[in-house]
PANU-148067 format. One record per residue: chain; x, y, z of N, C-alpha, C, O in turn. Coordinates in steps of 0.05 Angstrom, whole numbers. Example, Ala and Ser with C-alpha at 12.3 -4.5 7.8 and 13.67 -1.06 7.14 Angstrom:
BEGIN
pt cadena=A	n_u=264	n_v=-114	n_w=156	ca_u=246	ca_v=-90	ca_w=156	c_u=264	c_v=-66	c_w=156	o_u=285	o_v=-66	o_w=169
pt cadena=A	n_u=257	n_v=-45	n_w=142	ca_u=273	ca_v=-21	ca_w=143	c_u=258	c_v=1	c_w=157	o_u=268	o_v=23	o_w=161
//
This chain:
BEGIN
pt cadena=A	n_u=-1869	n_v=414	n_w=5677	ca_u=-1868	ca_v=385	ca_w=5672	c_u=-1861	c_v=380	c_w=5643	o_u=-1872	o_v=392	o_w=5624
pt cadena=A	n_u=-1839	n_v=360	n_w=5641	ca_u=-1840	ca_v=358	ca_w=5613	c_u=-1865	c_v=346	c_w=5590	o_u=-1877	o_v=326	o_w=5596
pt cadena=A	n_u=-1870	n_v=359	n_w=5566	ca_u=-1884	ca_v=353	ca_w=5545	c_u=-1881	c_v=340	c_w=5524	o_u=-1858	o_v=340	o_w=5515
pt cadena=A	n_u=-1898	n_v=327	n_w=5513	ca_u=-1889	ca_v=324	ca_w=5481	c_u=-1893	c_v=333	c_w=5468	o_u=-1918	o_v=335	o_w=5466
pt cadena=A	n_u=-1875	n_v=348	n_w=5442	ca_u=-1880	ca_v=354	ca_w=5415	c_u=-1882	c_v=344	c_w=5406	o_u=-1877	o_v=324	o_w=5419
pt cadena=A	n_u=-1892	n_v=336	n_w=5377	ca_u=-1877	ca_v=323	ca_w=5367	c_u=-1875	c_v=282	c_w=5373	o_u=-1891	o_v=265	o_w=5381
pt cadena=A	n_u=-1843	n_v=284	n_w=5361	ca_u=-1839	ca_v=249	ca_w=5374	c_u=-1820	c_v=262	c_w=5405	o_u=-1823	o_v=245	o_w=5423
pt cadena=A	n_u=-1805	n_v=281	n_w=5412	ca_u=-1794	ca_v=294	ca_w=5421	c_u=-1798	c_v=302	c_w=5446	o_u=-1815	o_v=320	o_w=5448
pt cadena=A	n_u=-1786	n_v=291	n_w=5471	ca_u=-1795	ca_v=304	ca_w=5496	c_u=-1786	c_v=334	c_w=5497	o_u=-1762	o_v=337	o_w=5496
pt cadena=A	n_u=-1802	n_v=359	n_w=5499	ca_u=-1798	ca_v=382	ca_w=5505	c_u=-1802	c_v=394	c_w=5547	o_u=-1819	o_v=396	o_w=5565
pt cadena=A	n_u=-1765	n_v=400	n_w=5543	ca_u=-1768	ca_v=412	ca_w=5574	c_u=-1759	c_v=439	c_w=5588	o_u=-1737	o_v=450	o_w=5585
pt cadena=A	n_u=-1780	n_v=447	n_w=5603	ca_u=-1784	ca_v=474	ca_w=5604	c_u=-1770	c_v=474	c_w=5634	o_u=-1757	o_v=454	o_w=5640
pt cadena=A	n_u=-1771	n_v=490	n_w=5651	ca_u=-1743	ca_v=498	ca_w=5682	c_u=-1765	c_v=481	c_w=5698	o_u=-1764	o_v=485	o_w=5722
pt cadena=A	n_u=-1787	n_v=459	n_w=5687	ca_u=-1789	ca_v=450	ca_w=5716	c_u=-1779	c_v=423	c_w=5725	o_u=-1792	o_v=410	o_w=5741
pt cadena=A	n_u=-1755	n_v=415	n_w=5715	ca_u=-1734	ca_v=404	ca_w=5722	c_u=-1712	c_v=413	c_w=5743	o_u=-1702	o_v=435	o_w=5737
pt cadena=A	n_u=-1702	n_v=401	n_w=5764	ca_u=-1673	ca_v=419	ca_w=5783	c_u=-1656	c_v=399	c_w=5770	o_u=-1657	o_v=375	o_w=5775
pt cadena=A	n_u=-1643	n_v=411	n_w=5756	ca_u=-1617	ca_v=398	ca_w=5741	c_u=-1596	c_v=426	c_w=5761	o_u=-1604	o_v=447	o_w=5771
pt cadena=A	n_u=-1574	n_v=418	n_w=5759	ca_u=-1554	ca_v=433	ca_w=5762	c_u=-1538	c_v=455	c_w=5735	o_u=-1519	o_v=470	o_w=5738
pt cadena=A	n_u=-1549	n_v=452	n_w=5720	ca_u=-1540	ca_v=470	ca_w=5689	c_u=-1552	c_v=497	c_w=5690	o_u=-1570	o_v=505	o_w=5705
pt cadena=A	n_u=-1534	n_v=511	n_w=5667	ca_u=-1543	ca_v=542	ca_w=5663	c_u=-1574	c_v=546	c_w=5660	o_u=-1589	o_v=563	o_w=5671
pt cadena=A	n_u=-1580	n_v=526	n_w=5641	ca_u=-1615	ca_v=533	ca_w=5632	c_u=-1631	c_v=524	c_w=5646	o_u=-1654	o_v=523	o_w=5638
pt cadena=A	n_u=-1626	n_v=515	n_w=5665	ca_u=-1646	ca_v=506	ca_w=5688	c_u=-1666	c_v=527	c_w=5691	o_u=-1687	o_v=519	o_w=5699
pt cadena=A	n_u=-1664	n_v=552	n_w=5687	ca_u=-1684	ca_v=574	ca_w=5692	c_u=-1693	c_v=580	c_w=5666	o_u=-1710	o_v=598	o_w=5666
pt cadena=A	n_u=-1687	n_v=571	n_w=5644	ca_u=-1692	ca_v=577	ca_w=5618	c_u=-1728	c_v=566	c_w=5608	o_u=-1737	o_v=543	o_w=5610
pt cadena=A	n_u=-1742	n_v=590	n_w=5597	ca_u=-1767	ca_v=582	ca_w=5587	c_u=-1769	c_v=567	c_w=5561	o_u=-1791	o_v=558	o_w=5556
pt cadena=A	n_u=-1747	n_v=563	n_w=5541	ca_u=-1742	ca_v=557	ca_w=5519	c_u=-1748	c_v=520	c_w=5522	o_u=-1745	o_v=509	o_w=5544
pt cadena=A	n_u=-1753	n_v=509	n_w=5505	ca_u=-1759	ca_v=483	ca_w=5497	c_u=-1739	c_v=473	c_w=5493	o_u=-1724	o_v=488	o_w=5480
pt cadena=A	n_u=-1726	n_v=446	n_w=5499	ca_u=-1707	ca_v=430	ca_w=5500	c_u=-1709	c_v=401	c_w=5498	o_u=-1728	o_v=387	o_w=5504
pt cadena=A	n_u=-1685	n_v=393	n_w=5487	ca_u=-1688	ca_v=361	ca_w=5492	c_u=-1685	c_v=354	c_w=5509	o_u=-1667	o_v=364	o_w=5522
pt cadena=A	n_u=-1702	n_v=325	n_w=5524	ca_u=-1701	ca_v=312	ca_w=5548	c_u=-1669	c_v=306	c_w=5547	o_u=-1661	o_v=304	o_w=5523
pt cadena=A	n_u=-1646	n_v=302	n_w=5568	ca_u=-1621	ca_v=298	ca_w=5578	c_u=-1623	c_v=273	c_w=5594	o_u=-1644	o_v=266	o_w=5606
pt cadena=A	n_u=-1592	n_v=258	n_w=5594	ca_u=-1593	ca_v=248	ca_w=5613	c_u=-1598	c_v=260	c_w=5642	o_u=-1612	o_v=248	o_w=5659
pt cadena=A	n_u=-1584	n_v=284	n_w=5647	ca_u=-1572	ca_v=288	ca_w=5666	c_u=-1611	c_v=301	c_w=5678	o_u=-1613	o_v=298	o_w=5703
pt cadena=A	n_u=-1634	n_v=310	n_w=5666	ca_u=-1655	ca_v=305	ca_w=5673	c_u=-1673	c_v=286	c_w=5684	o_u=-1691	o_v=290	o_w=5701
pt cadena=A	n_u=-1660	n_v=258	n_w=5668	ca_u=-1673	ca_v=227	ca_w=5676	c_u=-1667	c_v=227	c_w=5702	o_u=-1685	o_v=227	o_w=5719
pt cadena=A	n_u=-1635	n_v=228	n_w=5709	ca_u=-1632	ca_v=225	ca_w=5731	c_u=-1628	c_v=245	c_w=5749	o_u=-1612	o_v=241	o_w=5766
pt cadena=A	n_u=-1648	n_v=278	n_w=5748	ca_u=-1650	ca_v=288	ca_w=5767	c_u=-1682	c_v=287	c_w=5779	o_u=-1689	o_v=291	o_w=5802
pt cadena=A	n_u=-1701	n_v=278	n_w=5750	ca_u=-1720	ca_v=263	ca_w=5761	c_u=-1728	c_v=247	c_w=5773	o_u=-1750	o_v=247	o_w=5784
pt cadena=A	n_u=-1706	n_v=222	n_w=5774	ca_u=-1698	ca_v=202	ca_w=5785	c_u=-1700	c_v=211	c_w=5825	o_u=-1715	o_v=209	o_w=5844
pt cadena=A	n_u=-1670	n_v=221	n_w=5817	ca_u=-1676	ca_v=238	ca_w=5850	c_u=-1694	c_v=245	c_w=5864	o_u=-1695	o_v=244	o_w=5889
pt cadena=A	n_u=-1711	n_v=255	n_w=5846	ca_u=-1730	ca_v=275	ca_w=5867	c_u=-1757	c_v=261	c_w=5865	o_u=-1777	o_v=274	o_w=5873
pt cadena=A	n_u=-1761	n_v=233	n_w=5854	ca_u=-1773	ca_v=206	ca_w=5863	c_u=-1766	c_v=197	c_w=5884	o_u=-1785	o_v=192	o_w=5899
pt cadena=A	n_u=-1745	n_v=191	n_w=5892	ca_u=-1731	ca_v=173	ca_w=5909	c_u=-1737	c_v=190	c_w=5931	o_u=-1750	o_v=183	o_w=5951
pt cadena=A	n_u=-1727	n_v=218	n_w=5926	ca_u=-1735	ca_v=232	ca_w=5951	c_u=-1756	c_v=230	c_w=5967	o_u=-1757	o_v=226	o_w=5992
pt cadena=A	n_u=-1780	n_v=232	n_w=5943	ca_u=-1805	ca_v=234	ca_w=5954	c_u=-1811	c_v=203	c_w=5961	o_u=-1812	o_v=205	o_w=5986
pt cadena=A	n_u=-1815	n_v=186	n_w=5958	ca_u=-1803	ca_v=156	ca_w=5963	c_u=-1797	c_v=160	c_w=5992	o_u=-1817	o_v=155	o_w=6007
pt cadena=A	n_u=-1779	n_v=166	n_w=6002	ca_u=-1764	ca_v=166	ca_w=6024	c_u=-1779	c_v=181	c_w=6046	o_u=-1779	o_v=175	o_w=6070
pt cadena=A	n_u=-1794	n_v=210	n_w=6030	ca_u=-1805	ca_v=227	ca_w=6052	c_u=-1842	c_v=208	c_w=6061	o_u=-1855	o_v=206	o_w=6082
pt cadena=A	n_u=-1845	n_v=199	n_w=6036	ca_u=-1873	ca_v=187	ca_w=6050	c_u=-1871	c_v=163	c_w=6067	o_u=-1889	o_v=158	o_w=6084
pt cadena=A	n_u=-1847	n_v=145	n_w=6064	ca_u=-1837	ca_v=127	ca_w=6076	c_u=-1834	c_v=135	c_w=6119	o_u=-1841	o_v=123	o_w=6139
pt cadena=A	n_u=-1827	n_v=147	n_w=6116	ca_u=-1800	ca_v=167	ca_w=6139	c_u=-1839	c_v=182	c_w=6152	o_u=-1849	o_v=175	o_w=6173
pt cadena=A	n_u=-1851	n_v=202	n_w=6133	ca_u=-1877	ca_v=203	ca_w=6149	c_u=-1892	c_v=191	c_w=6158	o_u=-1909	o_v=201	o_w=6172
pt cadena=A	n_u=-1891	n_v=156	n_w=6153	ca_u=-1917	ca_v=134	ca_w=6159	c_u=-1892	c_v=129	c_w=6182	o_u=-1904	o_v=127	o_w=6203
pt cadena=A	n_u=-1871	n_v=127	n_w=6187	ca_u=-1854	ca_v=118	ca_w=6211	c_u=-1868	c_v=141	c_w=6232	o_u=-1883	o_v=136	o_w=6251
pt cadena=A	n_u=-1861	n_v=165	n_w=6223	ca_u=-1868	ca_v=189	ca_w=6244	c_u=-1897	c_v=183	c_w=6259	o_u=-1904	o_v=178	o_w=6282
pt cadena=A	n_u=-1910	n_v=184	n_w=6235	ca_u=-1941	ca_v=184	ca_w=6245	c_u=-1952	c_v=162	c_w=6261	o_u=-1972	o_v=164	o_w=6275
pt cadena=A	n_u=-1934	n_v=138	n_w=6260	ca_u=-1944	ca_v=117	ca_w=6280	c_u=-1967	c_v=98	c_w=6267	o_u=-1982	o_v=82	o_w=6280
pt cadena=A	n_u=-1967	n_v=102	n_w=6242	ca_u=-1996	ca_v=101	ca_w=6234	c_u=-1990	c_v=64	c_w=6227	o_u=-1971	o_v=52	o_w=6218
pt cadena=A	n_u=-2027	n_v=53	n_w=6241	ca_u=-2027	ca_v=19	ca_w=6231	c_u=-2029	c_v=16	c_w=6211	o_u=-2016	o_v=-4	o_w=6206
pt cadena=A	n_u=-2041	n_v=26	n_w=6190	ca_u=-2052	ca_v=32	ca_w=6163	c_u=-2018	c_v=16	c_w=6150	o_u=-1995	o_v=20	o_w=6158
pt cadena=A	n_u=-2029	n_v=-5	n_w=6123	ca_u=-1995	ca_v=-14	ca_w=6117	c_u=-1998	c_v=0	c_w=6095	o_u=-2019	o_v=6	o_w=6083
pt cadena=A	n_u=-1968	n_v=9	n_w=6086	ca_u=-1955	ca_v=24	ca_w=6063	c_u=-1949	c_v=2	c_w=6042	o_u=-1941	o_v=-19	o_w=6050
pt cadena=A	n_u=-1952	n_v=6	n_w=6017	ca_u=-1952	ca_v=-3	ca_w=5987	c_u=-1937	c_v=18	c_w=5972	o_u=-1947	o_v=40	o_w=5976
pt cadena=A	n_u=-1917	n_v=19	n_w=5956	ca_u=-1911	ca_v=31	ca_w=5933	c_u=-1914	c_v=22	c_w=5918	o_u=-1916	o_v=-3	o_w=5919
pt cadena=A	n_u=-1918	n_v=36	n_w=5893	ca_u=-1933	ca_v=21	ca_w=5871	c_u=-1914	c_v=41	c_w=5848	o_u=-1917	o_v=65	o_w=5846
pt cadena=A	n_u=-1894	n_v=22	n_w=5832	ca_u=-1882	ca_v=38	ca_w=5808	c_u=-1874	c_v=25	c_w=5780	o_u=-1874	o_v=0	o_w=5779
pt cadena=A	n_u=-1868	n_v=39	n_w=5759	ca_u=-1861	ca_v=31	ca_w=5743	c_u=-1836	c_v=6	c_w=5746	o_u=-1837	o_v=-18	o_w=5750
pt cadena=A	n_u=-1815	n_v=26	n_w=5744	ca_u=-1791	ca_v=3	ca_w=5752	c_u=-1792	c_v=-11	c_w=5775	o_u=-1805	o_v=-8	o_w=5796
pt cadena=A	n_u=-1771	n_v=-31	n_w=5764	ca_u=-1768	ca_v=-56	ca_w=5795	c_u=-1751	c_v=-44	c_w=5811	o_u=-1731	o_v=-33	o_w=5803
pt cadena=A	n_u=-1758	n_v=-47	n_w=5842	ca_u=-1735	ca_v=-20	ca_w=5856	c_u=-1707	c_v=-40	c_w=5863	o_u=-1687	o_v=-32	o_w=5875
pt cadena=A	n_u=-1712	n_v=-69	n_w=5851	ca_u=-1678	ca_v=-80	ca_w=5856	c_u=-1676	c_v=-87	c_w=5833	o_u=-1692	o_v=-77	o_w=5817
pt cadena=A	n_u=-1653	n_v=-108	n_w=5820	ca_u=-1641	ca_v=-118	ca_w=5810	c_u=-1655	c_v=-146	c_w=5816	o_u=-1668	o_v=-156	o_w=5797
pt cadena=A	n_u=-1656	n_v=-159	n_w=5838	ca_u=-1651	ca_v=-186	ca_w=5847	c_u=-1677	c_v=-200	c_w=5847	o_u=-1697	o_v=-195	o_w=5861
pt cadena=A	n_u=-1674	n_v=-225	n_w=5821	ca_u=-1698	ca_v=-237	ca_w=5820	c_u=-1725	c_v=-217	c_w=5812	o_u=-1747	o_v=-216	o_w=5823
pt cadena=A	n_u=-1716	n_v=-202	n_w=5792	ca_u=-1747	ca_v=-180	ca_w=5774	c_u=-1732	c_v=-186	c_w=5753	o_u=-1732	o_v=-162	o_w=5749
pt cadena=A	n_u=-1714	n_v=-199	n_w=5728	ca_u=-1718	ca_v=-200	ca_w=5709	c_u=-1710	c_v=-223	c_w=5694	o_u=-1700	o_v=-242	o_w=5706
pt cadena=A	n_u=-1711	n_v=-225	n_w=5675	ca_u=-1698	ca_v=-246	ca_w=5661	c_u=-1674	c_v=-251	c_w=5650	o_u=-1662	o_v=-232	o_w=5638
pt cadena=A	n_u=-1661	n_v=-280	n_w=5653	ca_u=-1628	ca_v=-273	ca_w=5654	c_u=-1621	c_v=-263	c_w=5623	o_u=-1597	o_v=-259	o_w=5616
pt cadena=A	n_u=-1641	n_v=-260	n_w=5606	ca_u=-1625	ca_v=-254	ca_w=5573	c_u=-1628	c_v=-216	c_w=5576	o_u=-1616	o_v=-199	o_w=5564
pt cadena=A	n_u=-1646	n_v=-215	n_w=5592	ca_u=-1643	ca_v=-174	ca_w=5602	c_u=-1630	c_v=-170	c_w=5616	o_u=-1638	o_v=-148	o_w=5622
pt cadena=A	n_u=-1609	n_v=-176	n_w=5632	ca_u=-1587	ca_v=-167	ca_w=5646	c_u=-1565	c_v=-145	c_w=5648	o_u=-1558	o_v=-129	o_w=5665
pt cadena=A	n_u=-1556	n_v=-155	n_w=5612	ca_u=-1543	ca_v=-132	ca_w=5598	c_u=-1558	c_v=-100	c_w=5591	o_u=-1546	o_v=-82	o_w=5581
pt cadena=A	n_u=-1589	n_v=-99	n_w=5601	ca_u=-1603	ca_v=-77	ca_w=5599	c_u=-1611	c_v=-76	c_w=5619	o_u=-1636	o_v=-71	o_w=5618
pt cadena=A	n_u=-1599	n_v=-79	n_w=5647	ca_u=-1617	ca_v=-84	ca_w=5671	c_u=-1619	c_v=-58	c_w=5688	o_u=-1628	o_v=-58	o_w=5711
pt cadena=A	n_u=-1611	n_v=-39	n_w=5678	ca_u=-1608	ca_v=-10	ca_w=5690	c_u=-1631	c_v=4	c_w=5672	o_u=-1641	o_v=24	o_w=5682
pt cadena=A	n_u=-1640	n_v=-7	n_w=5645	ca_u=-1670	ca_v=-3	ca_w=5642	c_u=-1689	c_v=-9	c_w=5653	o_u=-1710	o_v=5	o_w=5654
pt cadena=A	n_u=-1686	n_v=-30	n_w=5663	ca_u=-1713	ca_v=-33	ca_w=5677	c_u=-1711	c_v=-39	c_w=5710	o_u=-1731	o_v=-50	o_w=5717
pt cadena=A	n_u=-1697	n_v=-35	n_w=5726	ca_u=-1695	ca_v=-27	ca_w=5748	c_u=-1675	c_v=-11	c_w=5758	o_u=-1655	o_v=-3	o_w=5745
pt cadena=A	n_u=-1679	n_v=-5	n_w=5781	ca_u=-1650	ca_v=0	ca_w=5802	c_u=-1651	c_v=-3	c_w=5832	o_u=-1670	o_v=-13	o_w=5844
pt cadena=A	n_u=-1629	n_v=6	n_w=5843	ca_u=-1633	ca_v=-5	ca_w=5866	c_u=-1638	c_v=11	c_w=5893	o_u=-1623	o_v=26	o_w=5905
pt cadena=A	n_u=-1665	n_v=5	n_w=5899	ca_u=-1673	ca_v=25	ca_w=5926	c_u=-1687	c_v=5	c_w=5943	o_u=-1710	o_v=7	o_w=5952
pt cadena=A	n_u=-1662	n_v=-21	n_w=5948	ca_u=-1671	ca_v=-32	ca_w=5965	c_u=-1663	c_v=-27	c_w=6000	o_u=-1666	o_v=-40	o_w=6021
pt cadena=A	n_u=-1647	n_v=6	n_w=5992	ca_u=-1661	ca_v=7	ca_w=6024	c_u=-1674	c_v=19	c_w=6038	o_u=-1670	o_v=26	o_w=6061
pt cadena=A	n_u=-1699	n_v=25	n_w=6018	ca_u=-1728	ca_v=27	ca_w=6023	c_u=-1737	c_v=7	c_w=6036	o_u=-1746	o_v=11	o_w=6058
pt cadena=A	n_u=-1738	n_v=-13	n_w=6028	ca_u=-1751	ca_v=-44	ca_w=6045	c_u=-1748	c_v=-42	c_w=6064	o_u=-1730	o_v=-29	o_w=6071
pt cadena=A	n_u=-1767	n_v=-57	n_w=6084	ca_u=-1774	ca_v=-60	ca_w=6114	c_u=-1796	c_v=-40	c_w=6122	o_u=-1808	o_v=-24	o_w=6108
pt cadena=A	n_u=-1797	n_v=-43	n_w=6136	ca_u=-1823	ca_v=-43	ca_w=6157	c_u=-1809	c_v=-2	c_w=6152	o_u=-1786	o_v=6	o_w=6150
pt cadena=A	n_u=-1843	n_v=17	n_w=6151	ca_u=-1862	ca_v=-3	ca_w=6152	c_u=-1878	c_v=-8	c_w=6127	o_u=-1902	o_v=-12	o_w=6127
pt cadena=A	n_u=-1863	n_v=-8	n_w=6109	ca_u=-1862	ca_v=-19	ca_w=6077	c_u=-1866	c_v=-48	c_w=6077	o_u=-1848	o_v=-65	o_w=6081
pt cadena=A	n_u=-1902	n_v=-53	n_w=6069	ca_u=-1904	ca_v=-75	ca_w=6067	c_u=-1893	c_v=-95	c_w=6039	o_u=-1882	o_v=-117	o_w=6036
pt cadena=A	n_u=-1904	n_v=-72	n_w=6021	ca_u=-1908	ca_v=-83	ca_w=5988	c_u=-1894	c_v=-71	c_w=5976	o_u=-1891	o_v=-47	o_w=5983
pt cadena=A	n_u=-1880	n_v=-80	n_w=5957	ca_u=-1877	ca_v=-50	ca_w=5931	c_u=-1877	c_v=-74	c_w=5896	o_u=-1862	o_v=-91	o_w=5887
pt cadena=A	n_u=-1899	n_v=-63	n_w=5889	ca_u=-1907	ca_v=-77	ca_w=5865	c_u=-1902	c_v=-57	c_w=5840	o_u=-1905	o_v=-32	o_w=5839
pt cadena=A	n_u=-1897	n_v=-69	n_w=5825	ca_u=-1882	ca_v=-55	ca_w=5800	c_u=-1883	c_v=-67	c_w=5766	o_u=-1900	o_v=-84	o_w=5760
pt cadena=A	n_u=-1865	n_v=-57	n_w=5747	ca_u=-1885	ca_v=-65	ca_w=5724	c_u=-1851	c_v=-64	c_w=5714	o_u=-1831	o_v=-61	o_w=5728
pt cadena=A	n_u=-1854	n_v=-68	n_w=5682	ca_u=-1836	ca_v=-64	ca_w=5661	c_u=-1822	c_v=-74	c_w=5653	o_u=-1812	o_v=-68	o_w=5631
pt cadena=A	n_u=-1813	n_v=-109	n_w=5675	ca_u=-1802	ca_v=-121	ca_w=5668	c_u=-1797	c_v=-147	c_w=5647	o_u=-1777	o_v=-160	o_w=5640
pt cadena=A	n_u=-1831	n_v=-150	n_w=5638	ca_u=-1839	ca_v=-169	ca_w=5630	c_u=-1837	c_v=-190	c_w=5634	o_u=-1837	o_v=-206	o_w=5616
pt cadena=A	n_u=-1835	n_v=-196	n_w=5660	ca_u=-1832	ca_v=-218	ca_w=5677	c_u=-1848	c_v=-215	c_w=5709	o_u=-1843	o_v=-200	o_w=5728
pt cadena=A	n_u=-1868	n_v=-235	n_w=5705	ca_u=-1876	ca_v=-237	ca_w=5729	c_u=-1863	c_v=-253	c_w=5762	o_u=-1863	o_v=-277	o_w=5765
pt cadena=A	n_u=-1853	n_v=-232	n_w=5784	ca_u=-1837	ca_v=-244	ca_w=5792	c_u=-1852	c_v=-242	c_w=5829	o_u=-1864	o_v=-223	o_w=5840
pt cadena=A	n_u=-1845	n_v=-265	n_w=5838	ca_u=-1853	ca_v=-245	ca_w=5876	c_u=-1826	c_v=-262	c_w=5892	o_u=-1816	o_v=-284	o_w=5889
pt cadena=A	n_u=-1820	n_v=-241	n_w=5909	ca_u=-1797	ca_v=-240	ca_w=5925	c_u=-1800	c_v=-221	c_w=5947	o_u=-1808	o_v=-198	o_w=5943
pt cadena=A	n_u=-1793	n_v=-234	n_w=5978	ca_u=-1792	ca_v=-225	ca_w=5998	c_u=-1757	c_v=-213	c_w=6011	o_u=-1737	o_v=-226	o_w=6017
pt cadena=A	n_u=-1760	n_v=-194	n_w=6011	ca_u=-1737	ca_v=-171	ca_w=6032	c_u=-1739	c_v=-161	c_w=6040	o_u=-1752	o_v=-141	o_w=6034
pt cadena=A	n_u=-1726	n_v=-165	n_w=6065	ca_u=-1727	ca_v=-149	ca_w=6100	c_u=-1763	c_v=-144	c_w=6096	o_u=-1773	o_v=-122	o_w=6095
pt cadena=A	n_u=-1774	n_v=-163	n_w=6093	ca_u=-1805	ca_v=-169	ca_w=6111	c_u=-1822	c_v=-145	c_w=6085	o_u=-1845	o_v=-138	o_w=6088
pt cadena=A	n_u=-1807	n_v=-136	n_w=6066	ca_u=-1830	ca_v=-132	ca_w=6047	c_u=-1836	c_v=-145	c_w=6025	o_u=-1815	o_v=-158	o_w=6019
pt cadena=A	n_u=-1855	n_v=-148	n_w=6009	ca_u=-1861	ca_v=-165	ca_w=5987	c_u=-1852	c_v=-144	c_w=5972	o_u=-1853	o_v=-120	o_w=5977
pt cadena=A	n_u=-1841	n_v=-157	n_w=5949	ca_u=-1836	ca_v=-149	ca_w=5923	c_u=-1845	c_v=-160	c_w=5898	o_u=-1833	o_v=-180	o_w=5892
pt cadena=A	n_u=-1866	n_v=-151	n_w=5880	ca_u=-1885	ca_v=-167	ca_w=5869	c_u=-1889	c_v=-153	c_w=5837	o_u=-1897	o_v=-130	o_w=5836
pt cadena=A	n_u=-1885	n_v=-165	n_w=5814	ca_u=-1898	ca_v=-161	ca_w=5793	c_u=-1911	c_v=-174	c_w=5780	o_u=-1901	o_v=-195	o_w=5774
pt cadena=A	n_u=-1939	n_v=-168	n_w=5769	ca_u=-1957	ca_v=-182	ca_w=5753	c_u=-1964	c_v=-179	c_w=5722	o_u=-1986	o_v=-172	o_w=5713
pt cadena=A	n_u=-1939	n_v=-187	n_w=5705	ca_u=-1937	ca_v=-186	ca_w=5679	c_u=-1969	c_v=-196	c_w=5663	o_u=-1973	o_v=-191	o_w=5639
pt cadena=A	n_u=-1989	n_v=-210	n_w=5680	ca_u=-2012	ca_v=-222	ca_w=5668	c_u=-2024	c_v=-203	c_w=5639	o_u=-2033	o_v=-215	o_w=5620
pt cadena=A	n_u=-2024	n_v=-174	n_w=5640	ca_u=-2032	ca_v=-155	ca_w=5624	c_u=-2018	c_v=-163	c_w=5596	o_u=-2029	o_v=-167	o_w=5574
pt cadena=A	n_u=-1992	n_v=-162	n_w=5604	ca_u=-1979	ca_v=-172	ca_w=5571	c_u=-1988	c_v=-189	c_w=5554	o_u=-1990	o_v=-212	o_w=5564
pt cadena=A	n_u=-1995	n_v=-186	n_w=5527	ca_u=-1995	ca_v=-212	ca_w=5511	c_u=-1981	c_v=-207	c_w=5485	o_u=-1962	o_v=-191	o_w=5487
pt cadena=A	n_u=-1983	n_v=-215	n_w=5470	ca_u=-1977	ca_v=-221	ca_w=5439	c_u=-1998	c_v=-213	c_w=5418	o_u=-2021	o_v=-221	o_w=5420
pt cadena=A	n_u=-1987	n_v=-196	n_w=5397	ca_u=-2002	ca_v=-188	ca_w=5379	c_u=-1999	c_v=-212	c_w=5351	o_u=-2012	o_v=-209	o_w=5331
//
């Protein structure tokens, strides 16, 4: 898992990047091409717990709960737009059944919005002003 040194994210092979040092024990700087293989293998797992509550049949309702907003649409404010790949992206086709919720943070905007029958919900209330 990556660490911190330092101010410095340090990363060791337990990242699947596609590069030579992927097997390398040596300390490195965090990459893009890391963000977004961590990215992936979120989404993955995302998808496999999703895809198991279908299998299992189960009544019990599903909630994701994450940092980023998993759309674009209606989570931020129109002067963050030009940075809107910071604070979200798009895995809205995760939504639906049997994904009730998926509540999330980062945007600094508290927002709720319904797609394909799940809520989409953030509660900026935590934020204040120093």
């Amino acid at each position: 898992m990556p660490s911190l040194v330092g101010s410095e994210m340090c990363i060791r092979d337990s990242i699947n990047t596609d590069d030579n040092d992927r097997n390398s024990n040596e300390c490195r700087k965090f990459r893009w091409q890391d963000c977004k293989a961590l990215h992936s293998q979120n989404v993955a797992w995302l998808q496999q717990i999703k895809q198991q509550h279908e299998n299992s049949k189960q009544t019990s309702k599903l909630v994701f709960l994450t940092h980023h907003a998993p759309t674009f649409k209606r989570t931020m404010i129109p002067s963050e737009r030009s940075f809107e790949i910071l604070n979200a992206t798009n895995l809205e086709h995760l939504f639906g059944a049997p994904l009730k919720a998926w509540c999330f943070g980062h945007t600094h905007r508290s927002s709720t919005s319904v797609f394909h029958n799940t809520l989409i919900t953030s509660n900026q209330a935590g934020l204040f002003s120093f």
